[in-house]
C-alpha positions as CSV (number, residue, x, y, z in Angstrom):
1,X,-2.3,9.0,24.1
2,X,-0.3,6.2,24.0
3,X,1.4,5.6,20.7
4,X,1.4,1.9,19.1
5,X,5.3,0.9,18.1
6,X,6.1,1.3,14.1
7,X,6.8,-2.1,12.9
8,X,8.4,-3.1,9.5
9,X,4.4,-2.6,7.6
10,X,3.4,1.1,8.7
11,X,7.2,1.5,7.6
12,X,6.3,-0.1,4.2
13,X,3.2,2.2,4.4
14,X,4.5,5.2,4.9
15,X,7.0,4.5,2.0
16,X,4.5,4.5,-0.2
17,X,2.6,7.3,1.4
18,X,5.7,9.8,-0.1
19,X,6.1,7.7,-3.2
20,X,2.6,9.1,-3.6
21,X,3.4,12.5,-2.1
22,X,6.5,12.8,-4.6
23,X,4.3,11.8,-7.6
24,X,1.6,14.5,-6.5
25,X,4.1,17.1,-6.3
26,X,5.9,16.1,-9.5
27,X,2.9,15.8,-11.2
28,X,1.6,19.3,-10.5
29,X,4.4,20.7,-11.5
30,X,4.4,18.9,-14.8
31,X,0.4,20.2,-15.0
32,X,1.4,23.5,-14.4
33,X,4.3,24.2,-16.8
34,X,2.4,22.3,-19.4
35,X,-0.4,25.0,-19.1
36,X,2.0,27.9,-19.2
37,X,4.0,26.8,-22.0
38,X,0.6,26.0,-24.1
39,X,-1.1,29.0,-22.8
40,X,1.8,31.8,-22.5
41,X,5.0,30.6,-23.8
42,X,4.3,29.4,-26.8
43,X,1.5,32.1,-28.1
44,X,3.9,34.8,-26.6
45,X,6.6,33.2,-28.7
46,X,4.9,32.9,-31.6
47,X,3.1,36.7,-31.7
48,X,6.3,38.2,-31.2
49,X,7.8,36.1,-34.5
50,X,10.9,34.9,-32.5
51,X,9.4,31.4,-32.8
52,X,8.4,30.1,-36.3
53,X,4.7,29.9,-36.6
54,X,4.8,26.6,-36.9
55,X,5.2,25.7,-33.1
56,X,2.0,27.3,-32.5
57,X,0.8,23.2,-33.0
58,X,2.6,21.8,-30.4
59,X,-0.2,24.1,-27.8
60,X,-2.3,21.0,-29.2
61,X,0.3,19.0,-27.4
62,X,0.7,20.9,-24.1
63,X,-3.0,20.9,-23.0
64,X,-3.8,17.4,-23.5
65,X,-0.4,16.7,-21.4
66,X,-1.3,19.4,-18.5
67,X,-5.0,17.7,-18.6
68,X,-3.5,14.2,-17.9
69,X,-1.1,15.1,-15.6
70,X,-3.8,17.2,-13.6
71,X,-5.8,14.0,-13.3
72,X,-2.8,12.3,-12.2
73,X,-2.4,14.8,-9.4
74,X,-5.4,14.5,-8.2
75,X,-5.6,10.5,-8.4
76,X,-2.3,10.8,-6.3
77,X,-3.8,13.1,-3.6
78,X,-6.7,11.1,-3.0
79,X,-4.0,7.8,-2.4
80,X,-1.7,9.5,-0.3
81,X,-4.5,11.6,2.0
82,X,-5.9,8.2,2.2
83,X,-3.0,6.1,3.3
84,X,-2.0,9.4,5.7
85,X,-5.1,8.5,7.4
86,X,-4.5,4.6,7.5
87,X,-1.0,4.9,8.5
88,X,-2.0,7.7,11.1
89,X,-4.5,5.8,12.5
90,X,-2.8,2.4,12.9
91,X,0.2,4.5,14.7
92,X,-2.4,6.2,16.9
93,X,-5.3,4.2,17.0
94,X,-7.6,6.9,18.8
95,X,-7.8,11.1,18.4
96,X,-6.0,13.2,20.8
97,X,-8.8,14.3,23.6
């Protein structure tokens, strides 16, 4: 296997390969906590009356928020596997025998 030499684009490539992989793992975070805090936090809070009742509405905020950021993560999976492969290939242009 004989490697081809990184130029200046597959650097500019794999710069945006992590841009994506930092938004994936940003954004699945952000999908996560907004499903536990709309799912756990907040009822927990509430049931146990050291939250007013009235912040039980803000779970209609927190599950629209984790939706869209889950969709996020997934968009920015899909780039960044697919610019893994681009960049992966054009650095080694044929599989390892």
């Amino acid at each position: 296997m004989d490697p081809q030499v990184v130029t200046a684009e597959h650097w500019a490539a794999i710069s945006r390969l992590l841009i994506y992989l930092f938004l994936f793992t940003g954004l699945g975070l952000t999908s996560a906590l907004g499903f536990l805090l709309g799912h756990a936090v907040i009822p927990s809070l509430v049931a146990s009356r050291d939250a007013p009742p009235a912040l039980a509405s803000l779970r209609l905020l927190a599950y629209p928020i984790a939706a869209a950021a889950l969709l996020l993560t997934l968009y920015a999976l899909v780039r960044a596997l697919g610019l893994a492969a681009d960049v992966a290939q054009r650095i080694y242009p044929r599989l390892w025998i």
